[in-house]
C-alpha positions as CSV (number, residue, x, y, z in Angstrom):
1,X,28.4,-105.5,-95.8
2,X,30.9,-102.6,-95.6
3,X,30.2,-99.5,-96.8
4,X,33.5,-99.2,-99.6
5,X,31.7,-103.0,-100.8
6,X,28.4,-101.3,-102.2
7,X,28.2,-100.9,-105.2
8,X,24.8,-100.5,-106.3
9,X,22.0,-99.5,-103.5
10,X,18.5,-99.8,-104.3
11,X,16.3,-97.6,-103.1
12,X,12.6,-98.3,-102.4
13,X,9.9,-96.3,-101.1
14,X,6.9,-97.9,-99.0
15,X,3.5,-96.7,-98.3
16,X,0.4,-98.7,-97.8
17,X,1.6,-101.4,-100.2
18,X,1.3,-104.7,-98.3
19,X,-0.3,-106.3,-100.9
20,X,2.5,-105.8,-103.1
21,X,5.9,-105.5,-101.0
22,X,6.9,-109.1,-101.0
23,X,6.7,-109.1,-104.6
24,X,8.7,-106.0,-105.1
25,X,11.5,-107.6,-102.3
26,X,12.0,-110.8,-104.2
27,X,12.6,-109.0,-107.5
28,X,15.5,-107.0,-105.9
29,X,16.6,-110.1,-104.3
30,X,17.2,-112.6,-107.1
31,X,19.1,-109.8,-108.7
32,X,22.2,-112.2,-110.0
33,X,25.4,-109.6,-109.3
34,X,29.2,-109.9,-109.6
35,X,29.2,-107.0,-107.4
36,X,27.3,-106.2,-103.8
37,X,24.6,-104.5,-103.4
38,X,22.5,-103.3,-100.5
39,X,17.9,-103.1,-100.6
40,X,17.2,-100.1,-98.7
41,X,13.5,-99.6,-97.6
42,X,12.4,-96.1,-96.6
43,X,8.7,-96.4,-95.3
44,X,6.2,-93.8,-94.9
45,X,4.4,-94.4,-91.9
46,X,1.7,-96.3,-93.7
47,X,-1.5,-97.8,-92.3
48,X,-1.8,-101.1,-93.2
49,X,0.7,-103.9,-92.8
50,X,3.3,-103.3,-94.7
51,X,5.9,-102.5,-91.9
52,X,4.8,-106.7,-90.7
53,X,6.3,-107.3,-94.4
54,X,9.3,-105.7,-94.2
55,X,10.3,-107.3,-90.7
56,X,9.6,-110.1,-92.6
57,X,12.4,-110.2,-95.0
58,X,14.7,-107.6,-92.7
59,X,15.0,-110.5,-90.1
60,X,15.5,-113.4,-92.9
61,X,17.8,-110.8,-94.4
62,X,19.7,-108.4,-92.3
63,X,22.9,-108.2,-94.2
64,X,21.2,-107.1,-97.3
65,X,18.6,-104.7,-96.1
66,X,18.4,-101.4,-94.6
67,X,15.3,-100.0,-93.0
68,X,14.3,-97.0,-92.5
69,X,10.7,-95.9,-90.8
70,X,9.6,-92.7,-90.7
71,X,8.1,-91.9,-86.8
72,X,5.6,-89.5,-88.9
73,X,4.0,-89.5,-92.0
74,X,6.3,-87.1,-94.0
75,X,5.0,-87.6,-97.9
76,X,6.8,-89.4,-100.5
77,X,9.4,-86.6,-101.2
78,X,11.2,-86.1,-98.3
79,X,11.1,-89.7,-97.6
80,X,13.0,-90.1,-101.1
81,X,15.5,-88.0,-99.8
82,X,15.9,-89.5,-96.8
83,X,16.7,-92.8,-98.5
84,X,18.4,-91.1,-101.2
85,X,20.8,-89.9,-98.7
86,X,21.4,-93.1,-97.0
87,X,22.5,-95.3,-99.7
88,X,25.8,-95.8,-99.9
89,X,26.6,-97.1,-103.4
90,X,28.3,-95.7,-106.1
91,X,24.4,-95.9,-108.2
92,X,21.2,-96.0,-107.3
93,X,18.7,-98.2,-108.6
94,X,15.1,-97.1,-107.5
95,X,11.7,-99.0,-107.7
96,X,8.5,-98.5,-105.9
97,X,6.6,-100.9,-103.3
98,X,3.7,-101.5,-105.1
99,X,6.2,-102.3,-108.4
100,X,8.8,-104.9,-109.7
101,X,11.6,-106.3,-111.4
102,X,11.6,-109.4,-114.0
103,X,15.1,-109.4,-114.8
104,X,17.5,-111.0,-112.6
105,X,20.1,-109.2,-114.7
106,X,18.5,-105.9,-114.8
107,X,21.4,-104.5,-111.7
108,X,24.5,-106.1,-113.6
109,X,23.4,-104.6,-117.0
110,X,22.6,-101.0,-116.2
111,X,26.0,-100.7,-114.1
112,X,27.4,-102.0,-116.3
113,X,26.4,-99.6,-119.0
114,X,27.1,-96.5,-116.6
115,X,30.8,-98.1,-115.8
116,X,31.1,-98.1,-120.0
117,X,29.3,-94.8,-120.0
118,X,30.8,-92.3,-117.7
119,X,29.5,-89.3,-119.6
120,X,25.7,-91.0,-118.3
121,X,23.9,-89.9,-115.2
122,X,20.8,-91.9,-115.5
123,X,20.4,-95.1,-116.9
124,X,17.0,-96.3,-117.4
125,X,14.8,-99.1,-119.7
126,X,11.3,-99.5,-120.5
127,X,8.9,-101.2,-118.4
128,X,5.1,-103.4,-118.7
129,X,2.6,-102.1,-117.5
130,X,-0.4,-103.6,-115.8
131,X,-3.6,-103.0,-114.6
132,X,-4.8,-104.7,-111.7
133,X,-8.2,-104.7,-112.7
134,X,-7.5,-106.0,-116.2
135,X,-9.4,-102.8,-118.0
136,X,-6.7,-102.9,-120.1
137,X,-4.2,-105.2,-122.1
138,X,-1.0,-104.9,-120.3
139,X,1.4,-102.5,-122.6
140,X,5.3,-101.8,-122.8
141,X,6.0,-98.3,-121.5
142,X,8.9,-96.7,-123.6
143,X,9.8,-93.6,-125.3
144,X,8.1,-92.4,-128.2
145,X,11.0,-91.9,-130.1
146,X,13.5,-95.1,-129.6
147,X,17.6,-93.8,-129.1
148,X,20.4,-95.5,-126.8
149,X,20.9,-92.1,-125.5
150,X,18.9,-88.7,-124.5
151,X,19.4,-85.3,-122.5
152,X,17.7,-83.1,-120.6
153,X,16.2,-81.4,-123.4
154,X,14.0,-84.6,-124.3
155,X,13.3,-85.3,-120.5
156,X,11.8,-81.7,-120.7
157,X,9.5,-82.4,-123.2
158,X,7.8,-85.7,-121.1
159,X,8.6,-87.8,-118.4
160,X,9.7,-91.2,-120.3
161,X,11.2,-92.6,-117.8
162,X,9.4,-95.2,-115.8
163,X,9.0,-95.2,-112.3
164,X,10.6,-98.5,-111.0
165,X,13.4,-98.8,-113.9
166,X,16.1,-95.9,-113.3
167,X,19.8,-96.2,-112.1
168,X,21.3,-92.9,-111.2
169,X,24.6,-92.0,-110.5
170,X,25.1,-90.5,-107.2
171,X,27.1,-87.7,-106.3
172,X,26.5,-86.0,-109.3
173,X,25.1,-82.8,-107.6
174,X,24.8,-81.8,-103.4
175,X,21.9,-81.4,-101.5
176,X,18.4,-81.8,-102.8
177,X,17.6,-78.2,-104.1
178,X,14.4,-76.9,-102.3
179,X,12.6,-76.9,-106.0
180,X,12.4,-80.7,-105.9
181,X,9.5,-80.3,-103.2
182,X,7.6,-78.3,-105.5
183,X,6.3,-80.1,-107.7
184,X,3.7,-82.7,-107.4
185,X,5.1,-85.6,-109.2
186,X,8.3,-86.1,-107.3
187,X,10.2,-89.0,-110.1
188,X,10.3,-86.4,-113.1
189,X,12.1,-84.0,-110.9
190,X,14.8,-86.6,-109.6
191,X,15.5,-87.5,-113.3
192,X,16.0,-83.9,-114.1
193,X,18.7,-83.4,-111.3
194,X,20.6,-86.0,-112.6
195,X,20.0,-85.2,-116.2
196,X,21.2,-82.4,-115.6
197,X,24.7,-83.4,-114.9
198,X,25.0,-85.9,-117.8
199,X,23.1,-88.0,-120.5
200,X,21.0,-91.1,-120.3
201,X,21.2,-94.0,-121.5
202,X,18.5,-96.6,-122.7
203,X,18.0,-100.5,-122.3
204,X,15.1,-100.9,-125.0
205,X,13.8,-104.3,-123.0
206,X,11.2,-104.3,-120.5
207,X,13.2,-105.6,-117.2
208,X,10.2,-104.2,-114.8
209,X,6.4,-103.7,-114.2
210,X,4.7,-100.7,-113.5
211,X,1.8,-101.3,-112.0
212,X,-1.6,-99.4,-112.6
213,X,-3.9,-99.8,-109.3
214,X,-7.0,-98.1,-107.4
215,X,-4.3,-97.0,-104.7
216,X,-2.3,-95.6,-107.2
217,X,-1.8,-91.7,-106.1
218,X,-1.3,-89.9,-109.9
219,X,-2.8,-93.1,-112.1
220,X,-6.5,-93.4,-110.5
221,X,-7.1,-89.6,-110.6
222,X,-9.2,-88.3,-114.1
223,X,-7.2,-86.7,-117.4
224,X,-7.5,-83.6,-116.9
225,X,-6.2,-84.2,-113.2
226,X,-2.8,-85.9,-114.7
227,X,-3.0,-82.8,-117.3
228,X,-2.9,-80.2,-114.5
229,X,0.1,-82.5,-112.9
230,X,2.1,-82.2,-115.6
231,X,1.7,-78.5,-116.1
232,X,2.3,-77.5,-112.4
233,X,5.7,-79.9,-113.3
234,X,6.4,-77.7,-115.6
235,X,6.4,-74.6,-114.4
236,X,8.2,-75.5,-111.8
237,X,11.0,-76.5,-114.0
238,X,10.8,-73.3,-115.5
239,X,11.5,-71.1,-112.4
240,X,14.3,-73.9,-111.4
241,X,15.9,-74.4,-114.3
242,X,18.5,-72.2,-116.9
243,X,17.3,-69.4,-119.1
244,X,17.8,-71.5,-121.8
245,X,15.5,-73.9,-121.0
246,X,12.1,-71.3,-120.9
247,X,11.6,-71.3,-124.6
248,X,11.3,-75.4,-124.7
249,X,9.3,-75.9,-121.8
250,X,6.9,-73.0,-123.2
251,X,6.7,-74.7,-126.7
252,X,5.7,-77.9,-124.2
253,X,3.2,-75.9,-121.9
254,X,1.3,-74.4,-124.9
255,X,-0.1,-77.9,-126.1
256,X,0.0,-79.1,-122.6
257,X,-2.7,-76.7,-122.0
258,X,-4.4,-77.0,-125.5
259,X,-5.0,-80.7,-124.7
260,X,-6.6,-79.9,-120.9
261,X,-8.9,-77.0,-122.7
262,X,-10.1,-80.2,-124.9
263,X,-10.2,-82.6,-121.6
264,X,-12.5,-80.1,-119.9
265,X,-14.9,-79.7,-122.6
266,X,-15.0,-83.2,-122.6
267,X,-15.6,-83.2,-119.0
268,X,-18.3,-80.4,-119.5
269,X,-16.5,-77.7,-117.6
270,X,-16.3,-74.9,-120.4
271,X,-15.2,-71.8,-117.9
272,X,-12.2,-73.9,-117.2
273,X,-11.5,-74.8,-120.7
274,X,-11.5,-71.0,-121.6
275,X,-9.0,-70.6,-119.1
276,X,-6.6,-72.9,-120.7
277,X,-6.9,-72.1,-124.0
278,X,-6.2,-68.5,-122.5
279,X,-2.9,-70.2,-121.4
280,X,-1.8,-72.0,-124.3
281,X,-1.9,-68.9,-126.2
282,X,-0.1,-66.9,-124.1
283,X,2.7,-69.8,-123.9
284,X,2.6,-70.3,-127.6
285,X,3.7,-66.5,-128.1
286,X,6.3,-67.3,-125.6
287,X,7.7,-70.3,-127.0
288,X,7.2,-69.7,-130.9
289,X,4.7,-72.5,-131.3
290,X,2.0,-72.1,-133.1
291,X,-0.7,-75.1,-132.9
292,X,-2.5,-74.3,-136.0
293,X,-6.0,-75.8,-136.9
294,X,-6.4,-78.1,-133.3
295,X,-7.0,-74.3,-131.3
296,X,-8.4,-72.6,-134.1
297,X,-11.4,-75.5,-133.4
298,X,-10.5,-75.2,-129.4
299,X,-11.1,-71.2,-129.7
300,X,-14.5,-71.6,-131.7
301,X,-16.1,-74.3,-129.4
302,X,-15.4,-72.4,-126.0
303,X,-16.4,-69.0,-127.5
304,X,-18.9,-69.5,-130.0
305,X,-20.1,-73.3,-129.3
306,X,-23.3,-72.5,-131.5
307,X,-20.8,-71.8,-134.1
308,X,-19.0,-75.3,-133.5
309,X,-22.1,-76.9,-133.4
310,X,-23.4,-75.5,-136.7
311,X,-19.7,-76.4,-138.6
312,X,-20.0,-80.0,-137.3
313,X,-23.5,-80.6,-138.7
314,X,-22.2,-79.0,-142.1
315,X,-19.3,-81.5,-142.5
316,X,-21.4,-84.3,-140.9
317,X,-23.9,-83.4,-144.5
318,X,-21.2,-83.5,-146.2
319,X,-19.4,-86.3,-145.5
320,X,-22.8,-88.2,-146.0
321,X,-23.6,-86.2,-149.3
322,X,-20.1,-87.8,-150.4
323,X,-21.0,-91.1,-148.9
């Protein structure tokens, strides 16, 4: 396959995910195409077998795979870039080893949409997700507030794009900026490069699954662990990002850090949760948002918590009084 005949690569990153490769493979695979496209596999150096997987389909398909395996063990960032780099289509499709595809149309329809679109740089749709364990119902991952087409400014607000459903166009911007290796979740920053050379656009149908699993890196780890995530994300973007942008992602920090102060009472650790509450007021100031009656109670129950306690038993007599 030629270089100039790619149209579309497919990027997927590998680690430890033997259990689930083959299953991410075929979904790129039965991808139905008037156009070529190329699977590229950057592994990570993992432990198990998935590397046995991958020669697996690499020597039943060497025309439509690329491999690339790290000698080291260099984290999941700089192996994106790595296979970022060495795709040679016009978009990118990305998706994760342990996740996959359920469309066989999913690759026609988003370039599609970007050929249509050329004022898009990221492309994305929602996705299932499932839990291995079956703790939960599986559940359709989308954005909370359904449009055909967002910008930068909503991607700066949460991270609603799912992992294994963006196309992106590349060439939109140079070199991976050293910010990207900041920030701990390494998908939310990738979007905002992109984003922040054009709009996206939204296929509201679930053409993937997202899956939720022990070996997971960011979904096994506790709430308040995810919270913290999110809010080193976020100040990252800060410092990397235009002026413009500080007042937004400050409204966004604020109850970012209201909801870990109510996490880690939860959890019992009430020194923390004074700490964030400290936070969220200082952010609020910054970014004009004030969060009213939700850290007026915050405030009371990691200061005074006798206090707290007393006001709930009052409205606890009163409700039953009414009752």
């Amino acid at each position: 396959m030629g270089e100039e005949n790619v149209k579309v690569s497919v990027l997927m990153l590998t680690y430890n995910h033997e259990r689930y490769l083959a299953q991410a493979i075929e979904g790129v695979l039965m991808q139905r195409t008037h156009f070529p496209y190329e699977l590229v596999i950057a592994e990570d150096c993992s432990t198990d077998r998935t590397r046995d997987v991958i020669r697996q389909y690499w020597e039943k398909y060497p025309d439509r795979i690329r491999v690339f395996l790290n000698r080291h063990n260099i984290k999941g960032r700089r192996t994106v870039v790595r296979g970022y780099n060495a795709c040679r289509g016009q978009y990118v499709a990305y998706v994760e080893g342990d996740d996959y595809w359920t469309c066989p149309d999913k690759l026609q329809r988003q370039a599609d949409l970007l050929d249509r679109r050329p004022d898009c740089s990221i492309c994305f749709h929602s996705v299932t997700m499932m839990w291995d364990d079956e703790r939960h119902e599986p559940t359709v991952f989308r954005p909370n507030n359904i449009q055909d087409t967002y910008v930068l400014e909503d991607l700066l607000e949460t991270n609603f794009i799912g992992a294994c459903s963006p196309m992106y166009r590349k060439g939109v911007f140079g070199d991976f900026p050293a910010w990207h290796f900041l920030p701990p979740v390494g998908d939310w920053s990738v979007h905002i490069m992109h984003a922040h050379h054009g709009k996206i656009a939204y296929i509201d149908e679930p053409m993937g699954v997202y899956r939720q699993h022990s070996g997971g890196i960011y979904s096994s780890r506790p709430a308040s662990h995810r919270l913290k995530v999110a809010i080193e994300c976020f100040l990252v973007f800060r410092d990397a990002l235009d002026h413009r942008y500080r007042r937004l992602i400050a409204r966004e920090l604020s109850a970012y850090y209201l909801e870990l102060a109510r996490t880690q009472l939860k959890e019992g650790d009430v020194s923390a949760a004074r700490d964030s509450v400290q936070s969220c007021i200082l952010e609020s100031v910054s970014g004009g948002r004030w969060l009213g009656i939700p850290l007026v109670r915050t405030l009371v129950e990691v200061h005074l918590p006798g206090l707290h306690k007393w006001a709930r038993r009052m409205c606890r007599r009163e409700i039953l009084g009414r009752s």
